[in-house]
C-alpha positions as CSV (number, residue, x, y, z in Angstrom):
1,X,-0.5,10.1,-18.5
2,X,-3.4,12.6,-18.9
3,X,-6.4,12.1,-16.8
4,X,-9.3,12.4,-19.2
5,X,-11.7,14.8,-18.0
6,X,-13.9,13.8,-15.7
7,X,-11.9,10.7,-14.7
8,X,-9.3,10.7,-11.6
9,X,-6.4,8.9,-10.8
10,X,-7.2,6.8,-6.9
11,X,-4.8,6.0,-4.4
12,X,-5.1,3.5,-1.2
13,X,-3.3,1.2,1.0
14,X,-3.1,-0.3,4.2
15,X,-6.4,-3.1,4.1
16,X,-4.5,-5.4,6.6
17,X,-7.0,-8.3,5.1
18,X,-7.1,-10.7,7.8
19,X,-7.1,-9.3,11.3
20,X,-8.7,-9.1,14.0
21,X,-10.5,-12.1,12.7
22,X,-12.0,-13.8,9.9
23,X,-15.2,-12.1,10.7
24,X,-14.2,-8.1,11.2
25,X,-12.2,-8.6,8.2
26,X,-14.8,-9.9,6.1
27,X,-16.7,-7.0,6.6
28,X,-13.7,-4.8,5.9
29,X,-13.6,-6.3,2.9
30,X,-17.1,-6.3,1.5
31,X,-16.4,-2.2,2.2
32,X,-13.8,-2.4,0.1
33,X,-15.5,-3.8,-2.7
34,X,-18.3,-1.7,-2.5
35,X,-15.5,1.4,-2.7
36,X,-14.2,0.1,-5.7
37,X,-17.6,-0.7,-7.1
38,X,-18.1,3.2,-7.0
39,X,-15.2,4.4,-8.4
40,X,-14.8,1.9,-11.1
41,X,-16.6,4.2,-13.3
42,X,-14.4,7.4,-13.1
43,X,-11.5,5.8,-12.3
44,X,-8.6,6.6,-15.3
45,X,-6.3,4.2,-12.5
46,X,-6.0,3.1,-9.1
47,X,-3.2,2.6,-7.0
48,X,-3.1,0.2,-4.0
49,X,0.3,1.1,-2.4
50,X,0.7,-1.7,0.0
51,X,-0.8,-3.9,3.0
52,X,-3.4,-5.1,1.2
53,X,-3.0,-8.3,3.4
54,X,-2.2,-8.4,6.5
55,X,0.1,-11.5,5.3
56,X,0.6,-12.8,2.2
57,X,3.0,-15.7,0.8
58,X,2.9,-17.1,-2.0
59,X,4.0,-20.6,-2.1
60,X,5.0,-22.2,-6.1
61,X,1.3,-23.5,-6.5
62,X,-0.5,-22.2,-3.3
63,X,-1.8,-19.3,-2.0
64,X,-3.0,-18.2,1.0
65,X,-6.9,-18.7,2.0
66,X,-9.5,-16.1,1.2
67,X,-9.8,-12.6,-0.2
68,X,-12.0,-14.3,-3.0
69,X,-14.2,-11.0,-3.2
70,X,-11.6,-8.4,-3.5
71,X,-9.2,-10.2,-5.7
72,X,-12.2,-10.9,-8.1
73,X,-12.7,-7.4,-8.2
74,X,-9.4,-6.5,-9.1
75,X,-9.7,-8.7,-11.6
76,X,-13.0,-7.3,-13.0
77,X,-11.5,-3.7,-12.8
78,X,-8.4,-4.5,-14.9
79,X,-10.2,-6.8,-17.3
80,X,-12.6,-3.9,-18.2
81,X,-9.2,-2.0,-19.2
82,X,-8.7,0.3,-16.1
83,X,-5.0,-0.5,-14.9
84,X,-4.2,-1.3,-10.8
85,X,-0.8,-0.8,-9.9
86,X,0.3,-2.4,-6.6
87,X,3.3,-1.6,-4.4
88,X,4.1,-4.6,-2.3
89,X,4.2,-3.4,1.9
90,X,5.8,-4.8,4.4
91,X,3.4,-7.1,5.4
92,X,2.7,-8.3,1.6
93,X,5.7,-8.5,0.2
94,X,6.1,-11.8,-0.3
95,X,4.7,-11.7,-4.4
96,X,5.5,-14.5,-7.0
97,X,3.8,-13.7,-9.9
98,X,0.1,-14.5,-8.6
99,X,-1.3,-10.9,-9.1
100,X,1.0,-10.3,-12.7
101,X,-0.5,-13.2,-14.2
102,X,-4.2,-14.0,-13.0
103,X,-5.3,-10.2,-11.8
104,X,-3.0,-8.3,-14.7
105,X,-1.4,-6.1,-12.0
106,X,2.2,-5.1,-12.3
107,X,3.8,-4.7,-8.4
108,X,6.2,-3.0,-7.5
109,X,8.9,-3.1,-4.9
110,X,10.3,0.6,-4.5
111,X,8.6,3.9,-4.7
112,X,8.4,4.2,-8.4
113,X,7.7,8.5,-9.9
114,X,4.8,8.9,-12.3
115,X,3.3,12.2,-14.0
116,X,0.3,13.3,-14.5
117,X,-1.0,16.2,-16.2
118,X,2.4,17.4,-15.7
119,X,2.5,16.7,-12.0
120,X,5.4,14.7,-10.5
121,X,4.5,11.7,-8.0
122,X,6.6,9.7,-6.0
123,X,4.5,7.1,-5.0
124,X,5.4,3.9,-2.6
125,X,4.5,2.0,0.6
126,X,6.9,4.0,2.6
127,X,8.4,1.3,4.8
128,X,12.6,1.5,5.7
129,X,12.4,5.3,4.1
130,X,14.2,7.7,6.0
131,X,16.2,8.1,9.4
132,X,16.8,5.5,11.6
133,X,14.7,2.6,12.3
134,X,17.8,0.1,11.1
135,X,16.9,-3.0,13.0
136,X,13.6,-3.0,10.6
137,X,15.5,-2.3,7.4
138,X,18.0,-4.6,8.5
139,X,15.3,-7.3,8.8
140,X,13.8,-5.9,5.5
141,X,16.3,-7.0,3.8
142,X,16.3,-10.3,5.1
143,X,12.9,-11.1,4.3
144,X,13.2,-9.7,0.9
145,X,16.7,-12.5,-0.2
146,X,15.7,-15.0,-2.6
147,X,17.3,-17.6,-0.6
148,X,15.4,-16.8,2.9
149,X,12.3,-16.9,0.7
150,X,13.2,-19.9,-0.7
151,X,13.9,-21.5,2.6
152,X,10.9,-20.3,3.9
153,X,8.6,-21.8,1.1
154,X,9.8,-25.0,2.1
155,X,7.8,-24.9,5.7
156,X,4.3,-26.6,5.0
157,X,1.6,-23.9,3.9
158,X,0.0,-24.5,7.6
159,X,2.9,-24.4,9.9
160,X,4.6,-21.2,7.9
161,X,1.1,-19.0,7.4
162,X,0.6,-19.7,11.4
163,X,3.8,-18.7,12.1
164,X,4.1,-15.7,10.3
165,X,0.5,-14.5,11.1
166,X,2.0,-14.7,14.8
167,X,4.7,-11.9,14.5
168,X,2.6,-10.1,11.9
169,X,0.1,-9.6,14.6
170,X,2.7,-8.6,17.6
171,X,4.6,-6.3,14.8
172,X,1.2,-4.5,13.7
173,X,0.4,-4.6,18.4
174,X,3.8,-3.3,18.9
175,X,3.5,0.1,16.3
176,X,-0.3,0.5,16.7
177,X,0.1,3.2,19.6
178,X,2.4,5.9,17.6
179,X,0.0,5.1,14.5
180,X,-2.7,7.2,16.1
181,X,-0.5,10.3,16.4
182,X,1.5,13.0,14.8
183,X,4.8,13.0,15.6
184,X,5.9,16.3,15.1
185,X,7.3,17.4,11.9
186,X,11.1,16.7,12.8
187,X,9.8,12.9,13.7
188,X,8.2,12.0,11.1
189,X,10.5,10.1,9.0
190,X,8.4,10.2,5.8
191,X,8.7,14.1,6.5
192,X,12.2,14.1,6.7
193,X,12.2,11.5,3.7
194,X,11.1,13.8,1.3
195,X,12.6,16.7,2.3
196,X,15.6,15.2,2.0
197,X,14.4,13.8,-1.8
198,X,13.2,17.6,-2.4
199,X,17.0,18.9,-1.8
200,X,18.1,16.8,-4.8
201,X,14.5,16.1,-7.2
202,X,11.4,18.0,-6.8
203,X,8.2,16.4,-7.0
204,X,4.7,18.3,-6.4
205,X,3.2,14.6,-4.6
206,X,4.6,12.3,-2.3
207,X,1.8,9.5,-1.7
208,X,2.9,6.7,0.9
209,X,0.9,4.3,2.7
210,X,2.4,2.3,6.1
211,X,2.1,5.0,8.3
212,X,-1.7,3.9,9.1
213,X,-2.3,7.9,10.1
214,X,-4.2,10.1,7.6
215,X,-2.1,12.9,7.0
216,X,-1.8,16.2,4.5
217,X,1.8,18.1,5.3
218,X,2.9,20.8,3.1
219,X,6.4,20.4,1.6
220,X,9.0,23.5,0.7
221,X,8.2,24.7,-2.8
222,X,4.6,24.4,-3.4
223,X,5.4,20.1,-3.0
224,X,3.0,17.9,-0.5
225,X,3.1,14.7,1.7
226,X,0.3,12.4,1.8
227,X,0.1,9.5,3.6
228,X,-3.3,7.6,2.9
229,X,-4.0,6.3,6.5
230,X,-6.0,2.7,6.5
231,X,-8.5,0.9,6.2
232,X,-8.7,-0.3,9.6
233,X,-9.7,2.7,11.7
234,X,-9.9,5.3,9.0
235,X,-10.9,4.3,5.5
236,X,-9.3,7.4,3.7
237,X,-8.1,7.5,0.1
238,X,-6.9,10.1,-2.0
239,X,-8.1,11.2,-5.2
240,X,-6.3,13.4,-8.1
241,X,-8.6,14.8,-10.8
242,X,-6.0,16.1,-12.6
243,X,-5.3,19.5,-11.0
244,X,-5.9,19.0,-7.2
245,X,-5.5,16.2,-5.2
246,X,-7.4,15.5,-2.4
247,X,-7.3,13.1,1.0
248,X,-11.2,11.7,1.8
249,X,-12.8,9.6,4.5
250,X,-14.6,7.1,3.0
């Protein structure tokens, strides 16, 4: 794709609709809709690259409560031709078809590359990438089998959205205190993740969300890191105009 002059290609992630409460999040969410309200105009296309809920499952003909504000947006935004792409996280990654066929957003389930103006992206939520961490992509895989999902969509709406509200809230407790810090370049597995890419592929843009902490990291060969921090603590985005791209606090 070419980004039209004066139009830029947005990227975001990590909303975690839902938490603390019905009330913080609502807020967080009017935010939200006010950012997109800005950038609808100059936007040639957005990304939302995971988390947008904090939990998300959809059941055959049910889905879960709320989010009426920035789903309707998403729907106004595509339906005045400006396409969303949507990488499912690891706290969303439960899709069925809901945002394909009433919001016209295609969603995706591993990094996917795009180019624009000649500039390679690799562009994903970032969860189970790199070194270690083998008990979660372990689990990852488990959530993500047909038949576990299956299983799972046969727990009542109430009893299975309580339950895994529960452990979504003690997994997002139990990584919250290395969110806030850089690890050190040798510890930061989304570092080490595309390095490791670089030595086979290069890329000038790695965009990943997950991470929760905003952060720029210049890669070997004139390539870059981004991760896009949240919308919890940060609000920070990225932007690409289609010759720089940039990493802004909302």
């Amino acid at each position: 794709m070419q980004v039209p002059p004066g139009k830029k290609v947005y990227f975001l992630s990590d909303f975690h609709l839902g938490v603390p409460d019905h009330a913080s999040s609502l807020v967080r969410e009017k935010k939200i809709v006010s950012f997109l309200n800005q950038i609808k105009d100059d936007a040639a296309m957005i990304f939302v690259v995971g988390d947008l809920f904090d939990f998300w499952f959809e059941y055959r003909t049910v889905i879960p409560k709320g989010y009426v504000r920035v789903l309707g947006k998403l729907a106004e935004i595509t339906d005045q031709g400006i396409p969303i792409h949507f990488f499912v996280g690891n706290h969303d990654m439960w899709m069925s078809g809901y945002f394909e066929k009433e919001l016209n957003i295609p969603v995706f389930y591993e990094p996917a590359i795009y180019h624009f103006n000649e500039k390679k992206f690799m562009i994903g939520h970032g969860d189970g990438l790199g070194p270690g961490d083998y008990g979660y992509k372990l689990l990852k895989r488990f959530f993500r089998n047909p038949i576990c999902n299956f299983l799972f969509g046969l727990i009542p709406p109430y009893f299975g959205m309580s339950l895994a509200t529960f452990f979504s809230k003690r997994s997002r407790a139990a990584n919250s205190e290395k969110d806030e810090h850089f690890m050190g370049e040798d510890r930061e597995w989304l570092i080490s993740y595309c390095k490791t890419v670089l030595s086979k592929e290069h890329f000038d843009f790695f965009l990943f969300g997950h991470r929760h902490l905003p952060i720029e990291f210049n890669l070997p060969n004139n390539s870059k890191y981004i991760n896009l921090g949240d919308w919890i603590h940060y609000y920070t985005y990225a932007e690409f105009d289609g010759s720089q791209i940039r990493l802004i606090h909302y």
